[in-house]
N, C-alpha and C positions, 0 to 999 in steps of 0.2 A: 174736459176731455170725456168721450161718448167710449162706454165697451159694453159691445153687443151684449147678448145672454148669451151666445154659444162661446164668448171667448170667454167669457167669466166660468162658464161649466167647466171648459178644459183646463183652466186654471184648478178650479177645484180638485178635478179628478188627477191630475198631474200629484197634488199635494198628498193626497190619500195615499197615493202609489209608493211613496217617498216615504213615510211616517209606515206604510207596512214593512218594505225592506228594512228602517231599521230596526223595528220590531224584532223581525228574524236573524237579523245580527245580535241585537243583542240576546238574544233567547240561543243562540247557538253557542255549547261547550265546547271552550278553551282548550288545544291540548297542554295536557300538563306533563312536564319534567320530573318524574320521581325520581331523579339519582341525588343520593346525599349532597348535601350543602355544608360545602367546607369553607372557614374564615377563619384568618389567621391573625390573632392579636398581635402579639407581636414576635419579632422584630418588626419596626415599622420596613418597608419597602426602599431601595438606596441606601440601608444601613453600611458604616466603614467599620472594620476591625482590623487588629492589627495580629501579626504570624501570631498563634499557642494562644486566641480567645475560644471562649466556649460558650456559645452560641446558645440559647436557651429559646426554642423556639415552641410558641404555647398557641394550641388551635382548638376551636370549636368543630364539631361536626355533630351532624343532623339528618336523621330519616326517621319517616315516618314506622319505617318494619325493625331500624333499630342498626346501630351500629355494631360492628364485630371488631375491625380490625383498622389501625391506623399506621402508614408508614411514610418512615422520614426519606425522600428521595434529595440526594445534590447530583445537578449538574444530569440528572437523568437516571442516575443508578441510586440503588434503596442501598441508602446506608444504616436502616435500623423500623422495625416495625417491633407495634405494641398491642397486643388485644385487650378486648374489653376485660374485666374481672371476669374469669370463670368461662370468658369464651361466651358470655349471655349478650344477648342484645342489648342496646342501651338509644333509647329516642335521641339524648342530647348527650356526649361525651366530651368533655374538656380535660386535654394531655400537655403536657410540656415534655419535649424531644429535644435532644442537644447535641450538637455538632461541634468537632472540635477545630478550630480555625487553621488550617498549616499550609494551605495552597496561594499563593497570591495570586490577585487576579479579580474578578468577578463572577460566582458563580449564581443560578438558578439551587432555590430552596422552593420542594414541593412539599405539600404534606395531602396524602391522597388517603380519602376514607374509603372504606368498602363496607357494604351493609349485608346482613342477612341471606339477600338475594341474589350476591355476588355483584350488586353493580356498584359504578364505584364515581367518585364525586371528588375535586382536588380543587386547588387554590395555592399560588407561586408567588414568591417574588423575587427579590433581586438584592444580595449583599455583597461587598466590594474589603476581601481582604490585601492591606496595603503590604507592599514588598518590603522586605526585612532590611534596614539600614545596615550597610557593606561595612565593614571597620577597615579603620585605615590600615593595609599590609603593615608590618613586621619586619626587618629586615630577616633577610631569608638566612637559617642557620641550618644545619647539621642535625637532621632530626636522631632523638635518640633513638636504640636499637628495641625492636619492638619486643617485650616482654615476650616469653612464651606463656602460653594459656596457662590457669591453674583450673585443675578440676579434681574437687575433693571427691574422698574413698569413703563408703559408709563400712563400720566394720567397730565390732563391738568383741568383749575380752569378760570373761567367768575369773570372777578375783579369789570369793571365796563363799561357801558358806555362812550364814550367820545363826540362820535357824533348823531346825530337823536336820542332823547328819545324816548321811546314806547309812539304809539299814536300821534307820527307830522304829522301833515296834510300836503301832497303834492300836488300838481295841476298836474292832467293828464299829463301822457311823460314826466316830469320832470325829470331830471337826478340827484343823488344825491350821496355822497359817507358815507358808514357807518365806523364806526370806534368804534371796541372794544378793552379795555386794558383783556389780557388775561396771565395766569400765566402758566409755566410749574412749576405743582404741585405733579411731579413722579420722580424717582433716576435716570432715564435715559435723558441722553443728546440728545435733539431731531438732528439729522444730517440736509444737508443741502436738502436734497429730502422731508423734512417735508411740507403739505399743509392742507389748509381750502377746505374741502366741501361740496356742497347741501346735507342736508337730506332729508328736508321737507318742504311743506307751499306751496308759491308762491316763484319761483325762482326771479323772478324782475330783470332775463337777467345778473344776477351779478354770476363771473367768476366764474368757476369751475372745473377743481382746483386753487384754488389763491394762491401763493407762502406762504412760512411764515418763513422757512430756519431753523438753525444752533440756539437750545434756549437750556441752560444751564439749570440743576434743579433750581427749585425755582426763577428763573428769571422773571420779569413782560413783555411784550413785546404789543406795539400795532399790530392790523391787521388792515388793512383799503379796502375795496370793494366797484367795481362802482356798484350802482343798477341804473333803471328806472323805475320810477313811473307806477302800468297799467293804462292802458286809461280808464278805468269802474269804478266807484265811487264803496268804499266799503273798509273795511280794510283785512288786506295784513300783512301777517308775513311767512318770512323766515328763515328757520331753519339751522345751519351750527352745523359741526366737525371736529375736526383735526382728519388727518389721516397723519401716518409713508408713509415714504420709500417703504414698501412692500405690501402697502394698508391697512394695519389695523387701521379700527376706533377707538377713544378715548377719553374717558376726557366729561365733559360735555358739552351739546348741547346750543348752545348759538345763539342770533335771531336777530331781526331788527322788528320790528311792526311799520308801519306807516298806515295814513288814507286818502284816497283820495276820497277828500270834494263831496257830493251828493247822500253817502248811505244813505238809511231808516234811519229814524229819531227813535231811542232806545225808547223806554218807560222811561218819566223820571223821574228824580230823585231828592228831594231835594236839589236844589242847595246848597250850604257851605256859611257863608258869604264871599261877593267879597271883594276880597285882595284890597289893593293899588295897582294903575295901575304900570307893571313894568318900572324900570328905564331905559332909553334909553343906549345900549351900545355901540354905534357910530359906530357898523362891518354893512356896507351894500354894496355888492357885491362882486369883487375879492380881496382877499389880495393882497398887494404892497412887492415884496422881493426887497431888495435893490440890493443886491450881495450876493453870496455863490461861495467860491471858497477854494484851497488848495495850502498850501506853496510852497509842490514838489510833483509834480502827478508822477513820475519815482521814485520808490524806488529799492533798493538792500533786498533780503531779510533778516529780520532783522531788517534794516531802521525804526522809526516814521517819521510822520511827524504832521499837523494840521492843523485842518479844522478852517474858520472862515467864521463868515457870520455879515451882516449889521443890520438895523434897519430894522422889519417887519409892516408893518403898516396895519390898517384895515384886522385886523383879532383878532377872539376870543382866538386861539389856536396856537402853533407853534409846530412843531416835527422835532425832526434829525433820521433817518431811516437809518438805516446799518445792512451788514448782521449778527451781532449778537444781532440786537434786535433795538426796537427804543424806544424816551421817549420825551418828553418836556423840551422845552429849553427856553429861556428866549433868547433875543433881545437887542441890537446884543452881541454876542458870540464867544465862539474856544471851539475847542475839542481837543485832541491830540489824534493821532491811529496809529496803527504799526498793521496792515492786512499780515494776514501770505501769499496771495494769490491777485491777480487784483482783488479789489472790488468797487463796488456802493455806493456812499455814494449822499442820497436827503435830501432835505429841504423842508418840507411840512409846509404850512399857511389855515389856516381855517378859513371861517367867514360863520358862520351859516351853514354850510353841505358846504358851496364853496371852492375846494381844487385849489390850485397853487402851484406847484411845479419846484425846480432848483436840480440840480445833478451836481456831480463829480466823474470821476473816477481817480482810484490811479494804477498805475501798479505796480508787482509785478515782478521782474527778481532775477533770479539766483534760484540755486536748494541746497540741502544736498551734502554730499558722494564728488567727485571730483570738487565740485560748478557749473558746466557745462560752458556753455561760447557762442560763439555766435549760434554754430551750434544748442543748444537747452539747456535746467533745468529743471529740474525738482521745480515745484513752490509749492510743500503744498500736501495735502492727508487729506480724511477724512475714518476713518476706524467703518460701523456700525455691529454688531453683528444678523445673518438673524436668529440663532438657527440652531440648530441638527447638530451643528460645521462646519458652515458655515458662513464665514464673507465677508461682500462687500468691497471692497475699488477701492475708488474714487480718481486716481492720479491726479493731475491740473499739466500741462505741457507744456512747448512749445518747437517748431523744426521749424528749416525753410529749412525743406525739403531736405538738406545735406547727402551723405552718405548713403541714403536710396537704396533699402528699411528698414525702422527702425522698431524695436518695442518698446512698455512699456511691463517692466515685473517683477513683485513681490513674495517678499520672506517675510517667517517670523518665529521668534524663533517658534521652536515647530508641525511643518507644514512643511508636506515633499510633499505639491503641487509647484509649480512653474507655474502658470499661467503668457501666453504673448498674446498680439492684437499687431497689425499692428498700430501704427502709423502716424497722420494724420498731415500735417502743418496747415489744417483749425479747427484743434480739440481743445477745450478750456478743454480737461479732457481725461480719457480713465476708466473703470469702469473693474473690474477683481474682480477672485472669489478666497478665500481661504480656503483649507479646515483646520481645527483642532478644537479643542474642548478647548483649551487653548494657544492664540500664545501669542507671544508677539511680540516684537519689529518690527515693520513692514517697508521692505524697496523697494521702488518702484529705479529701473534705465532706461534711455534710451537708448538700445542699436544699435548703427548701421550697418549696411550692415555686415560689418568683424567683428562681435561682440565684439566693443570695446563700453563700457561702456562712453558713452559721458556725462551723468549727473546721480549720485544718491541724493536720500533724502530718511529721514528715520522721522516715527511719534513720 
């Protein structure tokens, strides 16, 4: 076969032509997509559960200006967003979000990142909770007649003095501590955020708020407060109240009046005949504790054990103080206790207003639900009622920082909330909110990084 020279040119020149265009293709910039890149490990995509799973959904996200804020959307609406530490950017961010399973059906899970520059980047998929198996009816009875509501009354009762009468004379700057026996006198169980505070009067530098804790109805319980005498002769009464958890005052107002020697001389008054002189009662200065100590300061939850204490000497009064209350003890002594939670346990001695004091404390290990173990337990819970079906609960808990990042997070009959916080190893508690109007059984868990449940308890 014969080809000219002019068809061989055009051949040529054709080729050239060809080899320049793609030159120019590939020398031309791509546009690019800077909105975050979101990828979702798991759940894998057509995952089934079944009503009351909890969903542990863990995602990566990615920009180059840096992540801010990641939120968990079902079905189209944000059921729960999380930012970075500190609100800082972050190039790569990996979070675990968790959904609580209670709709049957199949819904859409989004997890949508937004970066720095407000744009935003997402990734879906698809999981299928199955319908709740119907129990066979009952034959139909006569339901009973429905309770009426209980709603306890907070309200606290002044029993008596124990320390400083009204009207003791102090010497300027003196420091002294008061001590009233006080009753919870209402149907509600005071929780452990319960305190004493100033009303009114002359403060006398004494604390406010000053603890008082966890008091049973009808319980008697002492309070004890440091004061300081003012430096200005004249008398002096300070006014105190218990106040809740959510600050609300209660119960009656109960005081301290003392007199520091040098005010105006009163208008007087028929003296009374004078008594016999009083009898000497040997307490002059600090009380003497011999020993205060406990069998086993490590308990298993569950566990007692027992407090014992020596001979107290030079002193009027003695008290054992714990957190559900204190009372008078006689010398020397034991107590036996079984603390649901690590608590405080003092030994207070009195002679004349002069307090000394010895402590012990007791630990508390291990949790409810799978018992926990070393990575962390759950150690006790106190569950208070805020109204308009809203309740606190206070989980006490330990981790040692294992597995993280962890959270604490709580369920309970009757309450389709699921609240969760982060997890702390220096944390002696974690405090969550739940909503319903009637729960019940209330169960707090630790759960780690791959949402394995490391310790539950339940109240």
């Amino acid at each position: 076969m014969k080809i000219s020279i002019r068809t061989l040119l055009g051949l040529l020149l054709a080729l050239v032509a060809v080899t320049a265009i793609a030159s120019l293709a590939s020398a031309a910039p791509l546009l690019q997509d800077n909105n975050p890149i979101v990828i979702i490990n798991k759940p894998p995509s057509n995952s089934t559960y079944s009503p009351g799973d909890i969903i542990s959904v863990e995602s990566v996200s990615a920009s180059p200006v840096g992540i801010v804020q990641v939120d968990l959307l079902v079905d189209g609406q944000v059921y729960s967003s999380d930012q970075t530490p500190g609100t800082l950017p972050q190039v790569q961010f990996t979070l675990i979000q968790r959904w609580l399973a209670n709709l049957p059906g199949t819904h859409v899970i989004t997890v949508r990142a937004t970066d720095s520059e407000n744009r935003t980047g997402q990734a879906s998929i698809n999981v299928t909770v199955q319908a709740a198996n119907t129990p066979t009816p009952l034959p139909t009875s006569v339901p009973p007649p429905t309770p009426t509501p209980f709603t306890c009354v907070l309200d606290s009762k002044f029993v008596r003095d124990v320390t400083i009468p009204d009207n003791t004379q102090l010497a300027p700057g003196s420091t002294f501590v008061k001590t009233w026996t006080l009753q919870n006198d209402g149907t509600c169980a005071w929780d452990a955020a319960t305190v004493a505070v100033f009303v009114g009067g002359s403060q006398m530098a004494g604390g406010s708020p000053s603890p008082v804790g966890a008091v049973q109805p009808g319980q008697n319980f002492n309070l004890s407060v440091n004061f300081v005498a003012p430096g200005t002769p004249g008398t002096y009464r300070s006014s105190w109240k218990i106040q809740s958890g959510d600050g609300t005052q209660f119960g009656e107002t109960f005081y301290v009046k003392i007199v520091v020697p040098g005010a105006p001389t009163p208008t007087p008054i028929p003296p009374p005949p004078t008594p016999p002189p009083p009898q000497p009662t040997g307490c002059q200065g600090a009380p003497q504790i011999s020993f205060f100590t406990v069998d086993n300061s490590n308990l298993q939850r569950g566990q007692s054990t027992t407090l014992r204490w020596g001979l107290v000497g030079n002193a009027d009064s003695v008290f054992l103080e714990s957190p559900d209350g204190s009372g008078g003890v006689a010398t020397p002594g034991q107590a036996g206790i079984q603390p649901h939670q690590t608590s405080t346990y003092t030994l207070a001695a009195y002679c004349k207003g002069f307090r000394v004091q010895q402590q012990v404390t007791v630990n508390v290990h291990g949790g409810g639900g799978n018992g926990g173990g070393a990575q962390g337990s759950i150690d006790g819970m106190d569950v208070g009622n805020q109204g308009n079906g809203r309740w606190l609960v206070r989980v006490y808990y330990s981790w040692n920082g294992a597995g993280g990042p962890a959270q604490v997070c709580a369920s309970a009959q009757n309450s389709s909330s699921y609240p969760c916080t982060n997890a702390r190893p220096d944390a002696p508690y974690a405090v969550l909110n739940l909503q319903g109007k009637n729960i019940g059984k209330v169960t707090a868990c630790l759960i780690d990084r791959g949402g394995r449940e490391v310790a539950c308890g339940s109240n």
